[in-house]
N, C-alpha and C positions, 0 to 999 in steps of 0.2 A: 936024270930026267924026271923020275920020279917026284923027288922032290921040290923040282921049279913046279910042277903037274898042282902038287899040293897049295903053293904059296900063291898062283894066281889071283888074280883078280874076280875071276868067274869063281873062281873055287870059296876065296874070301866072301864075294855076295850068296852065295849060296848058304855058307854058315851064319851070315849072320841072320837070315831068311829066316833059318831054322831056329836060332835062338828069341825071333821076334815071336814068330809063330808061339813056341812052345810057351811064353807066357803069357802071350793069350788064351792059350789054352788055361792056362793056371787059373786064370782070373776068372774064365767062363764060369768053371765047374763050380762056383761058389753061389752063383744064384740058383741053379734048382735046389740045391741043398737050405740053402736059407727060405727057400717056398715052401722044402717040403716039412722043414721046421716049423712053420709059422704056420701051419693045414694042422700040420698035429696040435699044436700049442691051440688054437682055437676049439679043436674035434675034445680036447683032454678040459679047456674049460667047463665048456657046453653039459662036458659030463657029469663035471664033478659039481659045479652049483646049478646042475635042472633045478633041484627039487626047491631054490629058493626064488626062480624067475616069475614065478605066482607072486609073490610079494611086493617084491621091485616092482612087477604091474603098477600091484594095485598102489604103492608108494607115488608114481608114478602118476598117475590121476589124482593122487588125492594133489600131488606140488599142482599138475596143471588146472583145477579149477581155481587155484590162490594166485596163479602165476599173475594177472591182474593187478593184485592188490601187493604183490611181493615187491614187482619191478619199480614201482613210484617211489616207493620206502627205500628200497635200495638205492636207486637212484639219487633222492634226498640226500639219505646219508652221507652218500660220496661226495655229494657237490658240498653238503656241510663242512666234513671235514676237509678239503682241500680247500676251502674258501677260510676255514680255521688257520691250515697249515699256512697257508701261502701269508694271514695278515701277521702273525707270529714270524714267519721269515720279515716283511717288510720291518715290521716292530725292530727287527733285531739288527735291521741294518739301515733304520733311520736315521733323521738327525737326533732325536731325544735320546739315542742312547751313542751318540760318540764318543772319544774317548782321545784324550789329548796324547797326539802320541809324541812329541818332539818341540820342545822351545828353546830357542837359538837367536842370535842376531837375526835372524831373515825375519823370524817373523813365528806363528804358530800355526803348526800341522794337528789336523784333529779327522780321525775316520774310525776304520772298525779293523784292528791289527790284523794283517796277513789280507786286507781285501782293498786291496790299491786304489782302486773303482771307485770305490768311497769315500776317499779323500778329500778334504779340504782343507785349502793354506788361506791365511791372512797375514800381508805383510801390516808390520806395521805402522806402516803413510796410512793403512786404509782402516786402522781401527779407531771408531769414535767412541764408543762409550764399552763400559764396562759393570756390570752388577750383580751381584752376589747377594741372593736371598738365603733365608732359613725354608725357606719354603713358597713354592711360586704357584700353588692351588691351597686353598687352607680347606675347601670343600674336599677336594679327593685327599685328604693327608698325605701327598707326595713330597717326597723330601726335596729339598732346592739344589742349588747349584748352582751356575755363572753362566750368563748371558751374554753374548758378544754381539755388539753393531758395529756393523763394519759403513764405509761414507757411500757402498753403492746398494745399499737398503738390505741388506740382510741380516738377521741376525741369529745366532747357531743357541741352542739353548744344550747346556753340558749338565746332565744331572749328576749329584755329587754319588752317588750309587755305583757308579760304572764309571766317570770319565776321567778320575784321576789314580788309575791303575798303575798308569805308565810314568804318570808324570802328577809329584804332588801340587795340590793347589795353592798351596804358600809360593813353591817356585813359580807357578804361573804369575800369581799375580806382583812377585818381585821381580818378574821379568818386565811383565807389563811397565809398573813405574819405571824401569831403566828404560824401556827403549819405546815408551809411548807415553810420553809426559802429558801429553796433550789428551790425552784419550780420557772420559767422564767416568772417574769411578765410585761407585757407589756399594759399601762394602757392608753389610750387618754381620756382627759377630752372634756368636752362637749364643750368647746370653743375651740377644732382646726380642721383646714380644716379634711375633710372624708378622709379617711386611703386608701392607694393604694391597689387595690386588689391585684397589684402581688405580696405583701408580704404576704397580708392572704392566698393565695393561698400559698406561699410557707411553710408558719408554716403548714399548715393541710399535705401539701407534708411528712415533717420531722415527724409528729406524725402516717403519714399511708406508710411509707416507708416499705417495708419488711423485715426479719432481717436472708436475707444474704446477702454476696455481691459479686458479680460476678467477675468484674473488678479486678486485684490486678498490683500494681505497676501504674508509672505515664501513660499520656496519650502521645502515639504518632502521626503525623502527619498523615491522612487520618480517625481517629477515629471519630466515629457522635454520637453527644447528640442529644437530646431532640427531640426523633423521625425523625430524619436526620435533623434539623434543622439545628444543626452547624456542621462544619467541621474542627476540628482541622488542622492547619497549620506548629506550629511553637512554641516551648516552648519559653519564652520571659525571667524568672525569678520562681526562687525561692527564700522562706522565710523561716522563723519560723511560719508563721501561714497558706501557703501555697505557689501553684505553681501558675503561671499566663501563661496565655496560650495565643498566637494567633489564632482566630477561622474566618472561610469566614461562612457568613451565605447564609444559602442555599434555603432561601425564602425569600420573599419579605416581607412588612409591615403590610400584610393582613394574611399571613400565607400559601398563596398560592405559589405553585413552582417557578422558575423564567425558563423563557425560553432561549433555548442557545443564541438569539439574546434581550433578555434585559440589560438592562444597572445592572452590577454587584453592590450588594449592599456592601458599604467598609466594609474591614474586622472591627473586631469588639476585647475586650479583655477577654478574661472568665479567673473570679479571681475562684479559686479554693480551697474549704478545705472538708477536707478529717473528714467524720462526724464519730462518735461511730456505730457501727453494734446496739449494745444494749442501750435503752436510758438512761439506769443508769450508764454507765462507763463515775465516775467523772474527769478520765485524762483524757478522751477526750470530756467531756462538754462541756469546754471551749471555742474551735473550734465551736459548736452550737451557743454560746452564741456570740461569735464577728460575723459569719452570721449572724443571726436575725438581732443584733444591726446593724449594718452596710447595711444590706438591709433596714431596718425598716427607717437607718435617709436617706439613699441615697432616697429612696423613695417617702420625704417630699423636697427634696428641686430641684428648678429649677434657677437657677441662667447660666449664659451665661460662667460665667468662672469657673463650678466649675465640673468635670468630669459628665457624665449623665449616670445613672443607665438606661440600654436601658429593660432589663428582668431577672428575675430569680427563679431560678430551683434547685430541688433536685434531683439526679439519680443516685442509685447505691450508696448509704450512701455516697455521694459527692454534696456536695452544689457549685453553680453555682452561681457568679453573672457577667453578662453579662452588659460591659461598653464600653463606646465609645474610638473609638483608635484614641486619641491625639498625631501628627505628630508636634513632636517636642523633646526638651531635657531639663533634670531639669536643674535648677541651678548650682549645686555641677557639675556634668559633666561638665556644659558651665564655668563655673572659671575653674575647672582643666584643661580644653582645653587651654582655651586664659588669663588666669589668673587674676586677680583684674577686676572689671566692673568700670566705672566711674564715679564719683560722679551723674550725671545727668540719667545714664542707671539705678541706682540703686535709688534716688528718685522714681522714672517713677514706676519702679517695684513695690516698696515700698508704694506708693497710690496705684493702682492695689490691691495691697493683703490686704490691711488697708478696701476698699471696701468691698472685699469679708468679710470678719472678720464680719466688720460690717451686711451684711445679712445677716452672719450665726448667730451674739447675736443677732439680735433682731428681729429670728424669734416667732410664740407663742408659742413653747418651744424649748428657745435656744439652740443652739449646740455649744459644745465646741470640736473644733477641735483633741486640745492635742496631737498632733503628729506633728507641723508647721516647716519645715526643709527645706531647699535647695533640699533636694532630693526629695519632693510630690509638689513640683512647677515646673509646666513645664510653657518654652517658646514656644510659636511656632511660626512661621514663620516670622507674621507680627510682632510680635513683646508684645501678647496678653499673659499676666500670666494664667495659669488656675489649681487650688488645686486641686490633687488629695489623693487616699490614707485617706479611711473611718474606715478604718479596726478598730483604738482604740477609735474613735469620740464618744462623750458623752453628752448626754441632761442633759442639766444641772441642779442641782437638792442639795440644800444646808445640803448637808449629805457627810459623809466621805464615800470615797471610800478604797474598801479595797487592791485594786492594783494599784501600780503605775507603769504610760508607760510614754513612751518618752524616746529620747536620751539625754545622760546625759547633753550636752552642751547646749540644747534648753529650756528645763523644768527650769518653776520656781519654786520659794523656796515651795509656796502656795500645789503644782501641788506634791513634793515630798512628803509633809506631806499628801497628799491623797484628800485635797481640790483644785480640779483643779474649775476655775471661767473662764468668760468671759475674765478678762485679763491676764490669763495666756496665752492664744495665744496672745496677745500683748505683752509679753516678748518675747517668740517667732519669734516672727517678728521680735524685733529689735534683738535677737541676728542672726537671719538669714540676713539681711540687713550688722551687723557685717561684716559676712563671705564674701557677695559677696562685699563687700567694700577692705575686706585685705586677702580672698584666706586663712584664717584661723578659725577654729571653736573657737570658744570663750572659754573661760576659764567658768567651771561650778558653778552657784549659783554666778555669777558675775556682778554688775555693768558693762557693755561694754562700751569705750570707744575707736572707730576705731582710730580718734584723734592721739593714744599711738602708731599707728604702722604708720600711713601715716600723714606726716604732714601736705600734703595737703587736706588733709579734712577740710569742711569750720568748723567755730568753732558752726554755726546757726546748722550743718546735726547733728556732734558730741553731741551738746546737747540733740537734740533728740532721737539719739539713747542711748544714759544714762537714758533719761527719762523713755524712753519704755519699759529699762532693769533694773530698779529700781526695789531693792529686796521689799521692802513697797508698798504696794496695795497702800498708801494713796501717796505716790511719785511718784506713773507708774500713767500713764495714764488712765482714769478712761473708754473712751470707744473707739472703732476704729475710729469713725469719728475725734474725736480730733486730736489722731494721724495723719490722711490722712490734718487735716486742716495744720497742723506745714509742713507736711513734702510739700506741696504742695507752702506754704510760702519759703521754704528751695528752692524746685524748682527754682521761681522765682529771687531769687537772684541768683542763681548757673547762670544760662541761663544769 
């Protein structure tokens, strides 16, 4: 009996009653103890630093009469540095410092490794153009990198500093030609002069252009680009690859207005083509692709006689390139006028362009003309050649091209098979020297000899110009200076 007495249920809640109880009890007796801790801990401070709470006071008053002038500056501070930290975080996980992390058939992945968020792919249907500068600010001396426009207007800029960690640039861009043939690449190696900004500026123009376009039909006279900079005049010419415009510019060299009593700045030429609204419409790529080129080489070169790329600009899916107005006449116009030149007016000439030739091969990456005609050579006044006309000009580069330019009676044999060289503009020349000799274009893929039509030609010019127009690379002239030496020996007898 006892024992059932014990095992109950009243007996069971009664024990466990007591086991709740008693650790309550436990837990109680811990707060006076921790009171009467915390009474002494106070009473044993008080004691022991009285004799310093004079101080502290007077510490004390001196902070609160600055407090004022403390709080603004603190203040400050902080917003300074957290407006510091914060543009330092954005800096580090912009686009200027991506970082190519993956190239594969899909396409290219480019972000900030381990931070997903920041990713960006481009396959490759969607990349248009491609460029690789030495450097894309020549004012802040930042190092370059490769540039990507993609056909729905963006373009990623990868500085060479940080973005090819993952992945080197040589593979990028031998990716690129495998699986985006179509895409515009524009490459400088490390050994040539820093790239003009106004081309970079105008490539990132064409990839952030908007896609419509306002303007339709040509421009008339009172029309203003480039934020009224210019001022249309005077249409001058049209082409196949566009209009050329007479423009007064409406600023001065700084970009500031000109006043009604300053000296008028000369008008100027704006070569014009008429770009794709969309960047994938391949019938009108093409017009892209001779801008760029034709800005890109005019860009590089300064020579005295050879037209100057003054600016250029994209506005209204219309490319702009803004050139100096040469007060003069081509050649073809000056024989059609007064007919045959004289053996002596045409030497003269003829060293003149052999020069230029010569600075454009043996820049560090040559330029071959490819267009050398009567009609992109102007006279002017005093009597000075100067080349103009970039439009199909080519860095030269020992691969077939897959178009061929030129007019039939200038281009050499080399130039028709698709391999244009540095002496294919010395054929060029001499069949242009031909014409202003006999007032006739030469017969095409031809030996010239003027000789056949004027007998008075000395038999010293004649040989020359056979030379020049020799269909065997190994029979022409192997570089312009040679030519300019003959024909300036040729001078000398003539006189």
């Amino acid at each position: 009996m006892s024992i059932y007495k014990q095992n109950s249920p009243a007996h069971l809640e009664t024990e466990n009653q007591v086991i709740t109880m008693a650790g309550t009890t436990r837990n109680k007796s811990f707060v006076p103890l921790l009171i009467k801790f915390g009474i002494g801990f106070v009473i044993a401070f008080a004691f022991l630093f009285s004799p310093y709470l004079a101080a502290l006071s007077t510490l004390e008053k001196i902070l609160a009469g600055h407090l004022l002038e403390i709080i603004p500056l603190a203040l400050a501070g902080t917003i300074t540095l957290a407006s510091g930290y914060r543009r330092y975080k954005q800096s580090r996980e912009g686009r200027g410092l991506l970082r190519v992390l993956t190239v594969d058939h899909r396409g290219i992945t480019m972000g900030i490794h381990g931070k997903p968020r920041y990713n960006h792919f481009i396959p490759w249907a969607r990349l248009r153009g491609v460029i690789s500068k030495n450097r894309f600010d020549t004012e802040k001396k930042c190092k370059g990198g490769i540039m990507l426009g993609t056909s729905d207007c963006k373009v990623y800029q990868l500085s060479r500093d940080v973005a090819f960690e993952w992945v080197e640039e040589a593979e990028l861009i031998s990716k690129i030609r495998d699986f985006a043939p179509e895409a515009r690449l524009e490459l400088e190696s490390s050994g040539t002069a820093n790239s003009d900004p106004r081309y970079t500026n105008l490539w990132l123009q064409y990839f952030t252009d908007p896609n419509s376009r306002r303007r339709t039909g040509a421009l008339v006279p009172g029309d203003l680009l480039q934020e009224g900079d210019y001022e249309v005049v005077s249409v001058i010419g049209g082409g196949g690859q566009g209009t050329a415009y007479r423009a007064r510019r409406r600023s001065g060299p700084d970009g500031l207005p000109l006043e009604p009593d300053n000296t008028p700045v000369a008008d100027v030429v704006l070569k014009e083509y008429v770009l794709p609204v969309h960047k994938n419409e391949a019938v009108e790529q093409g017009k892209t692709r001779l801008l760029m080129n034709e800005a890109d080489i005019l860009s590089k070169i300064s020579h005295p006689q050879i037209v100057s790329m003054l600016d250029c600009f994209i506005e209204d899916h219309r490319g702009y390139i803004v050139l100096e107005l040469i007060d003069g006449v081509s050649l073809r116009e000056l024989i059609k006028r007064q007919g045959a030149a004289t053996q002596a007016e045409v030497t003269d000439w003829g060293i003149q362009i052999a020069n230029i030739l010569g600075y454009l091969h043996n820049m560090s990456q040559p330029v071959i003309h490819r267009d050398l005609t009567p009609d992109n050579l102007i006279l002017e006044q005093g009597g000075r050649i100067k080349l103009v006309d970039f439009t199909v000009a080519h860095q030269f580069e020992t691969v077939r091209l897959s178009t061929v330019v030129g007019k039939q009676s200038y281009i050499a044999p080399e130039q028709v098979r698709g391999y244009p060289c540095p002496q294919s503009d010395i054929y060029s020349l001499g069949a242009t020297i031909y014409y202003c000799l006999t007032g006739e274009d030469p017969e095409p893929i031809t030996a010239s000899s003027p000789g056949e039509k004027r007998p008075d030609i000395s038999p010293e010019l004649d040989r020359v110009i056979r030379k020049a127009t020799a269909l065997g690379l190994d029979e022409r002239y192997a570089a312009a200076s040679e030519l300019a030496k003959d024909l300036q020996k040729t001078a000398g007898k003539i006189s």
